[in-house]
C-alpha positions in Angstrom: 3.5 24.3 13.3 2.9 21.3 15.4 0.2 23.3 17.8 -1.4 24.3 14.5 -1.7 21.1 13.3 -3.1 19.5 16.4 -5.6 22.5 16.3 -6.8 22.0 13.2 -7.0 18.2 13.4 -9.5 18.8 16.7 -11.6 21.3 14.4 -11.8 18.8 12.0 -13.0 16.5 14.3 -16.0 18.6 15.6 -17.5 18.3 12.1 -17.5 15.0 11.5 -20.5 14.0 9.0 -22.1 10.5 8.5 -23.0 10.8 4.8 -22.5 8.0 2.4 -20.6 9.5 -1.2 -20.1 7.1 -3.5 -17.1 5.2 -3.7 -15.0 3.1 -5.5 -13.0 -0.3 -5.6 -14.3 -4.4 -5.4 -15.3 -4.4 -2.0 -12.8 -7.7 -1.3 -10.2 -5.5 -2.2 -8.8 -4.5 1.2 -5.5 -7.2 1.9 -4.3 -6.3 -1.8 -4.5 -2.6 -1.0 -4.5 -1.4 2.2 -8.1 0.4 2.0 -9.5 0.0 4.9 -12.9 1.2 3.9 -13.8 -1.2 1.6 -13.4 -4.0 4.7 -16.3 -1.9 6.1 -18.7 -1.9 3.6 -18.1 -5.5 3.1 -18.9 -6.3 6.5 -22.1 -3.9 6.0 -23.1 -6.2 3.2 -22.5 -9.7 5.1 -24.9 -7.5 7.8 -22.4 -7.5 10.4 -22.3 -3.7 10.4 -25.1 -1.2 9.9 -25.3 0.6 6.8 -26.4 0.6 2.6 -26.7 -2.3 0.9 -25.5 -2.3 -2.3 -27.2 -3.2 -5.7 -26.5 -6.5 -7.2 -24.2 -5.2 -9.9 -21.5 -3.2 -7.4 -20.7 -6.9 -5.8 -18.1 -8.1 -7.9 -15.0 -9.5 -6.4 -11.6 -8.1 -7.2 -10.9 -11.2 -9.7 -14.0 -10.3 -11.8 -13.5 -6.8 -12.4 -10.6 -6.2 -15.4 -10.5 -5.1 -18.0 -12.1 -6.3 -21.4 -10.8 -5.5 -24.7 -7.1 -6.6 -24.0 -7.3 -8.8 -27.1 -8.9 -6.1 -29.2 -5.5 -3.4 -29.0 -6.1 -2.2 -32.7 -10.0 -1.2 -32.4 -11.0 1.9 -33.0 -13.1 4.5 -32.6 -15.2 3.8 -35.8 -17.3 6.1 -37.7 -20.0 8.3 -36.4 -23.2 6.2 -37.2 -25.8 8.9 -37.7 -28.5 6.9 -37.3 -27.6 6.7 -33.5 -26.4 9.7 -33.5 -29.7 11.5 -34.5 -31.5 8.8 -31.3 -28.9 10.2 -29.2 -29.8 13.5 -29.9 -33.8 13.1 -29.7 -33.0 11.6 -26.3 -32.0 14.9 -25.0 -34.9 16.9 -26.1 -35.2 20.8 -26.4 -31.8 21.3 -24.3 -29.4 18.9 -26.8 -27.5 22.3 -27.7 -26.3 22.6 -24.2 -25.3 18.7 -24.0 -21.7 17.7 -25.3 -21.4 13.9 -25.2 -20.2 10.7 -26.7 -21.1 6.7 -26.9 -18.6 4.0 -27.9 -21.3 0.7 -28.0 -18.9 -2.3 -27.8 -21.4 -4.8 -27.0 -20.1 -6.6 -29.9 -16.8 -5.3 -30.1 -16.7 -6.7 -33.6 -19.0 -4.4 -34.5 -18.9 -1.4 -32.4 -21.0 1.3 -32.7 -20.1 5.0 -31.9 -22.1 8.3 -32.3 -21.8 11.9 -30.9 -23.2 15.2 -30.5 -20.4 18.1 -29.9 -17.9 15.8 -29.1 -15.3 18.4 -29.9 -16.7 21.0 -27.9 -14.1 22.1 -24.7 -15.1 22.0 -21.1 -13.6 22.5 -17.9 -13.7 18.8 -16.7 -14.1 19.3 -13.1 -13.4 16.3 -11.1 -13.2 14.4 -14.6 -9.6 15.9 -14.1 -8.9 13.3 -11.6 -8.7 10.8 -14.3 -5.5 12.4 -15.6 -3.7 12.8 -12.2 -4.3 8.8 -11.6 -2.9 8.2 -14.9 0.0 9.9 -14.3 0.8 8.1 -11.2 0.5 4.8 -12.9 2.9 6.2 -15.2 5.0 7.7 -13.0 5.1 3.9 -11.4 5.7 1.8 -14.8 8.9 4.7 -15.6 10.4 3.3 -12.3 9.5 0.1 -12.1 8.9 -1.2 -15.8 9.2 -5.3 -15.6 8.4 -5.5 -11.5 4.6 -5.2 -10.9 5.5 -6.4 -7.4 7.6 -2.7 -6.7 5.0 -0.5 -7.8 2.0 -2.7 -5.8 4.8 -2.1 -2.7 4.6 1.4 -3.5 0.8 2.2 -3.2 0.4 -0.4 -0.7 3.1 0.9 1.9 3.8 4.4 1.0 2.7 6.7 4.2 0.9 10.1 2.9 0.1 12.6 5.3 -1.7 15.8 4.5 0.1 19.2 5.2 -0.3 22.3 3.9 -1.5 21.4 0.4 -4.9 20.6 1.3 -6.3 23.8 1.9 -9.0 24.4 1.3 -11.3 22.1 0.8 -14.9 20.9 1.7 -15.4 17.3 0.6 -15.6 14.7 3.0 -13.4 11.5 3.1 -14.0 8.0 4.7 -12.3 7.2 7.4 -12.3 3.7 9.4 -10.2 1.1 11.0 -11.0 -2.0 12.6 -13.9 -2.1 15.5 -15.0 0.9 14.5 -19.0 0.8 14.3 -19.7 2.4 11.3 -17.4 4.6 8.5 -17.2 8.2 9.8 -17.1 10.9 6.6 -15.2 13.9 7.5 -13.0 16.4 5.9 -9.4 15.6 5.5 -7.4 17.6 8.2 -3.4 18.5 8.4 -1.7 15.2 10.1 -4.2 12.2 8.3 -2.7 9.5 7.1 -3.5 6.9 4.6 -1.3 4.6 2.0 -0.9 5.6 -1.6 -3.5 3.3 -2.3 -6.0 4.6 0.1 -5.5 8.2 -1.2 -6.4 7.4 -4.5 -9.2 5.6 -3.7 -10.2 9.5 -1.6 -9.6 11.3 -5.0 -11.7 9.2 -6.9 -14.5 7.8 -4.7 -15.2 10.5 -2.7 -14.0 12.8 -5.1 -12.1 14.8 -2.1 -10.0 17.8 -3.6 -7.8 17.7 -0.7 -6.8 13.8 -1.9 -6.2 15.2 -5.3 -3.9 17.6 -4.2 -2.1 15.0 -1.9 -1.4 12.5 -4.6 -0.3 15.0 -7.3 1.9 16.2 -4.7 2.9 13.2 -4.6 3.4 12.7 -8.4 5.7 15.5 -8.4 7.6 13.7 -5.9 7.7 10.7 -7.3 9.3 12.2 -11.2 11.4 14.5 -8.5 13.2 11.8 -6.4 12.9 8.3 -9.0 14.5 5.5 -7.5 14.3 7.0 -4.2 11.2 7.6 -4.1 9.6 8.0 -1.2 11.4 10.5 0.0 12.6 11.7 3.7 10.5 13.7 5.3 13.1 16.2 5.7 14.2 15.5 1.8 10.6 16.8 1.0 10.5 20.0 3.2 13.7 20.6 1.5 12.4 19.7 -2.2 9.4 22.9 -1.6 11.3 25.4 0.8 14.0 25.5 -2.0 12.9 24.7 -5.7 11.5 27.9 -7.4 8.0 28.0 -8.8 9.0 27.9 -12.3 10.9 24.5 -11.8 8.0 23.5 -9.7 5.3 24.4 -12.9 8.0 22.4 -14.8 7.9 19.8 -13.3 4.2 19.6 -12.6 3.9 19.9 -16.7 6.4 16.5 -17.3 4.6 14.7 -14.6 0.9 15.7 -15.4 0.8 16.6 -18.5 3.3 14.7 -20.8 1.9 11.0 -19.6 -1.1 12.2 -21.7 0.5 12.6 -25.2 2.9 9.7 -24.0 -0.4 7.6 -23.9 -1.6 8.5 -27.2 -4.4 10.6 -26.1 -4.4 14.4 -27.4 -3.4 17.5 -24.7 -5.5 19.8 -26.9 -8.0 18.5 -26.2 -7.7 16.9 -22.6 -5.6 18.5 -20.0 -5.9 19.0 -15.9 -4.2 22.0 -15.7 -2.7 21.7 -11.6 -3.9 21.5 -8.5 -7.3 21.2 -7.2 -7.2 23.2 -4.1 -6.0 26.9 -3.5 -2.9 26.4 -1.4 -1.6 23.6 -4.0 -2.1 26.0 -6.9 -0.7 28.6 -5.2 2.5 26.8 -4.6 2.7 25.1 -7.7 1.1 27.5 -11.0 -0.7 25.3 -13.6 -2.3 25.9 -16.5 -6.1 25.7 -17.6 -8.1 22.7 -18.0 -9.9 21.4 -20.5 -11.8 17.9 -22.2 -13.5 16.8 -24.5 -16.3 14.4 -24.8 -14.6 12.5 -27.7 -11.2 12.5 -26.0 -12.8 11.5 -22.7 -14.3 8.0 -24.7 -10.9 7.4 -26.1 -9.6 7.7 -22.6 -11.5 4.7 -21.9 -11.1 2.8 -24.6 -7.4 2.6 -23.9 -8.0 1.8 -20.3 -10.6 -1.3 -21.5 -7.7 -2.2 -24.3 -5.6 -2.0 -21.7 -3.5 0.6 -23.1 -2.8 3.1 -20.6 0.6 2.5 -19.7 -0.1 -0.9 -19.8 -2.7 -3.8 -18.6 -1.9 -3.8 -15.2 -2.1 0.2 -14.7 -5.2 0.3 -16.6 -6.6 -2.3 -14.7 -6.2 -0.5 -11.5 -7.0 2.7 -12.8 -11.0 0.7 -13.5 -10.9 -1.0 -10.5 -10.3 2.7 -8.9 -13.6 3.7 -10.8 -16.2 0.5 -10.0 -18.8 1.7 -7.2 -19.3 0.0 -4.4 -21.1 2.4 -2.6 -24.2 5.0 -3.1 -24.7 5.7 -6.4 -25.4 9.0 -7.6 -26.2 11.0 -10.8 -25.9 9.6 -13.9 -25.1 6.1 -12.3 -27.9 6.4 -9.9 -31.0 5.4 -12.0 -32.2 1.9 -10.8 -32.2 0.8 -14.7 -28.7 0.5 -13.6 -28.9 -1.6 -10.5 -28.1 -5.2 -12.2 -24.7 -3.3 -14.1 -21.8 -2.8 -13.0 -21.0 0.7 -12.9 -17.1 2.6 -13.7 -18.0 6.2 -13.1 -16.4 9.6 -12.6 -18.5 13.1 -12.1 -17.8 16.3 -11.3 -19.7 19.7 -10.7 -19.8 23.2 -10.7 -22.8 25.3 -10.3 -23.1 29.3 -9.4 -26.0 31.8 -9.4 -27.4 35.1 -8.9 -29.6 37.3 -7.8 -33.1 36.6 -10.5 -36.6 37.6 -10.0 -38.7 34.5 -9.1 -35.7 31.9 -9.3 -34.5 30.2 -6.0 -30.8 28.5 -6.3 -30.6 25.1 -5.5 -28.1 22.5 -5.9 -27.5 21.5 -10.1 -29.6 24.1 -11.0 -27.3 27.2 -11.4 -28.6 30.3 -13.5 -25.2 31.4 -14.1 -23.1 28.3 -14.9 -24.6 24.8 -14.2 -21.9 22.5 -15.3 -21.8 18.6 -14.7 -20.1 16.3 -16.3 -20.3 12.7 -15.9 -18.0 9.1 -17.4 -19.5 5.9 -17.2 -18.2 2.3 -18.5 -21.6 0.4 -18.2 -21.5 -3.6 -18.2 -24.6 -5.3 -17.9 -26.0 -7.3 -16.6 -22.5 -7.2 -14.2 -22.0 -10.7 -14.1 -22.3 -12.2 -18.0 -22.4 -8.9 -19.5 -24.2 -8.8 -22.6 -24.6 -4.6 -22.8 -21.2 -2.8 -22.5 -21.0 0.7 -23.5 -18.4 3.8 -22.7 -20.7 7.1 -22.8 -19.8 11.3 -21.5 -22.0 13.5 -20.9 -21.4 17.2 -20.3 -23.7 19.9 -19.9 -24.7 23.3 -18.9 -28.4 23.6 -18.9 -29.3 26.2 -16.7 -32.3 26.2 -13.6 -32.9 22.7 -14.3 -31.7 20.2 -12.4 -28.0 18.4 -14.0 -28.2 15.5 -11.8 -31.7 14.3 -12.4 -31.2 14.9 -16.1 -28.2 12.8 -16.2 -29.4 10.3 -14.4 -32.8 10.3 -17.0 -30.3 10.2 -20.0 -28.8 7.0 -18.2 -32.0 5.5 -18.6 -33.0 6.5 -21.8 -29.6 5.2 -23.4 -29.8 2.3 -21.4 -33.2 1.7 -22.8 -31.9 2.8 -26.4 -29.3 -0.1 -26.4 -31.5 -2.8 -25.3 -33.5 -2.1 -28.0 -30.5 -2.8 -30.4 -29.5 -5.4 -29.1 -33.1 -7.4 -28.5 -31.8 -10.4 -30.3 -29.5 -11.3 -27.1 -31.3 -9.3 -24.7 -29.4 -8.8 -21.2 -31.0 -9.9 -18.0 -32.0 -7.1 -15.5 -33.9 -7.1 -12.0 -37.5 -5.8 -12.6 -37.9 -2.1 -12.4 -39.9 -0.4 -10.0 -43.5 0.3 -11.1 -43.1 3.5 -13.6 -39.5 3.3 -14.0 -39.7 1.7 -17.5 -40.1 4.6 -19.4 -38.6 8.2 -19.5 -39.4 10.6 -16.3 -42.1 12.6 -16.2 -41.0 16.6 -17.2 -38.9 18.8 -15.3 -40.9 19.5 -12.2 -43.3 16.6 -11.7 -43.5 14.6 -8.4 -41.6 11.9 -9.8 -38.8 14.2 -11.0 -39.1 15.8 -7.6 -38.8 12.0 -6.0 -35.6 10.9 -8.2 -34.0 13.7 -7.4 -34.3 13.6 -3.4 -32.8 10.5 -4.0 -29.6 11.2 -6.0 -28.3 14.4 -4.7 -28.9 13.6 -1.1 -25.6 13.5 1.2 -23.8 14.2 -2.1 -20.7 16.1 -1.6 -18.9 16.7 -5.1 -19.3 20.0 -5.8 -16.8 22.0 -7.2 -15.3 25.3 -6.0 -15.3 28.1 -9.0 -11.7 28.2 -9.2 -11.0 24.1 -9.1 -14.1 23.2 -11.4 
């Protein structure tokens, strides 16, 4: 088992990639939690290390990224307003019946303004499944540790995870960097890498790596499994798989993923990540399906901004866990963006086949073109005067998802600066021709925008872990 390991690591290592995905976290982040990448792109932004520079709004410090409605507990979804319903719809043109999506507007939280269009209609959420695996290891955490913040920050910061066998298989890249290093090498994780608690949460959600989901539900179970104990030995663990049946092992994985959901106040029905994300994890441990909604998504993170999932400090971490601090991509990508700070979760699946004339290419499936796409949007980042939850998931087919998310950014974006004109929020100068909406499907400019946000990006999902 050891040879194997050592083998695969060395294979691992022959296909290293320098990409840049996005990622997550306040770049000042690193002595509080032990991820070492976010040292890097610091030191990338002072200019002491080659690399992306980052747009003005993905520089906050740690202190300055919270959460925001912690005085507002008793809001509310309100009312669908249809009068920004019906602009939301217009906004999405001749495809809005394959859109699914939902706006909270709490720019003025004491009036906030809400509006949808399919909000009940059932996806698989993709990587937007992640959300609920974080959440349940916050909750895991508060169960063990209610009234010491100190334990649980112990916990992520020092708790040793090493990939084995649950990993497989699995295509998206991870950062990895230490100290001296010249620059952040993004590779797949390999059997034998390590990284704190922390760190691997920061994979799962920046980098959206499959393998890191895997790793930190297995962890989850663990954690429920072994309580107090927690973390266990490592022969305690080998123990723990070689000998618990898979029906106690779906058990389990159902009170530690799925129950932290209802215990939050948010509806299984109608948001639920069924299990693993990679094959060897599912087959080890059976799930169920999964499934969200765009409604249920918002509500998600309205309770995180209330500070209401599990409780302020969990949902603080859990935002913190979604700010990017890296390359922005799809829906966050569009530069009407650059002066906001940006909490954003996506996730992909696209397939095709064989069709006279039609040439697959990436988000532009002709069988199932899925992408789905969070964002908590505070601008500008540093006296917000705009701040708005929206979802968006669609399935247009041959088009290309990514640029169209990233249009609607804009458009919305655009929308509520119109509203609210009587305070209007302060924003860099756009590019010449980046006012308005993109030119149609197809144009130079489309063409342009979309080099531009699919390049190097690695968050495609598999068919069978969408």
């Amino acid at each position: 088992m050891t040879e194997w390991m050592g083998w695969g690591r060395s294979l691992c290592l022959l296909l290293l990639v320098w990409t840049t995905p996005v990622c997550g976290y306040p770049l000042d982040g690193t002595d509080y939690t032990g991820i070492t990448r976010l040292q890097a792109d610091h030191l990338v932004q002072q200019g002491q290390m080659k690399g992306r520079h980052l747009p003005k709004g993905a520089l906050l410090p740690l202190a300055a990224v919270d959460i925001r409605l912690e005085q507002q507990s008793q809001l509310v979804i309100p009312e669908i307003d249809l009068e920004f319903q019906a602009e939301l719809v217009a906004l999405l043109g001749e495809d809005a019946d394959n859109y699914a999506l939902a706006v909270l507007d709490l720019s003025d939280p004491a009036q906030p303004r809400y509006a949808e269009h399919h909000g009940d209609a059932d996806y698989s959420p993709g990587s937007l499944g992640k959300l609920m695996i974080v959440l349940g290891i916050f909750q895991a955490l508060a169960d063990l540790y209610p009234d010491d913040i100190a334990a649980r920050e112990q916990i992520l910061r020092h708790t040793q995870v090493t990939a084995d066998q649950f990993i497989r298989d699995d295509f998206h890249r991870a950062p990895f960097w230490q100290p001296g290093d010249p620059y952040i090498r993004y590779r797949k994780i390999c059997q034998g890498d390590s990284n704190n608690l922390w760190g691997t949460l920061d994979w799962m959600m920046s980098a959206s790596s499959n393998a890191a989901a895997s790793l930190v539900l297995r962890e989850l179970m663990l954690m429920v499994e072994f309580g107090s104990v927690y973390p266990p030995t490592v022969e305690q663990t080998q123990r723990f798989w070689q000998q618990t049946p898979r029906k106690q092992l779906s058990q389990l994985l159902s009170r530690a993923l799925h129950e932290p959901v209802a215990r939050n106040g948010l509806d299984p029905a109608q948001l639920r990540q069924g299990g693993f994300f990679t094959r060897r994890g599912k087959q080890l441990v059976p799930g169920k399906k999964s499934h969200a909604t765009p409604r249920a998504l918002v509500e998600f993170l309205l309770k995180m901004e209330q500070g209401r999932l599990v409780d302020p400090f969990s949902s603080r971490e859990i935002k913190r866990l979604l700010y990017m601090t890296e390359r922005r991509i799809r829906y966050a990508s569009h530069p009407a963006l650059h002066p906001a700070a940006v909490y954003f979760k996506s996730g992909s699946l696209y397939r095709c086949k064989a069709e006279e004339g039609f040439v697959c290419k990436k988000y532009q499936g002709n069988v199932d073109n899925l992408l789905n796409s969070v964002a908590i949007i505070e601008s500008p980042a540093e006296q917000p005067q705009l701040h708005y939850l929206v979802v968006v998931m669609s399935n247009v087919l041959r088009k290309n998802s990514a640029v169209a998310h990233q249009t609607f950014a804009m458009r919305l974006h655009r929308l509520l600066e119109k509203y609210h004109a009587e305070n209007p929020p302060h924003s860099d100068p756009l590019p010449k021709g980046e006012g308005g909406f993109h030119k149609p499907q197809g144009s130079a400019m489309e063409s342009a925008v979309a080099d531009k946000v699919i390049e190097g990006d690695d968050q495609i999902l598999e068919p069978d872990s969408r």
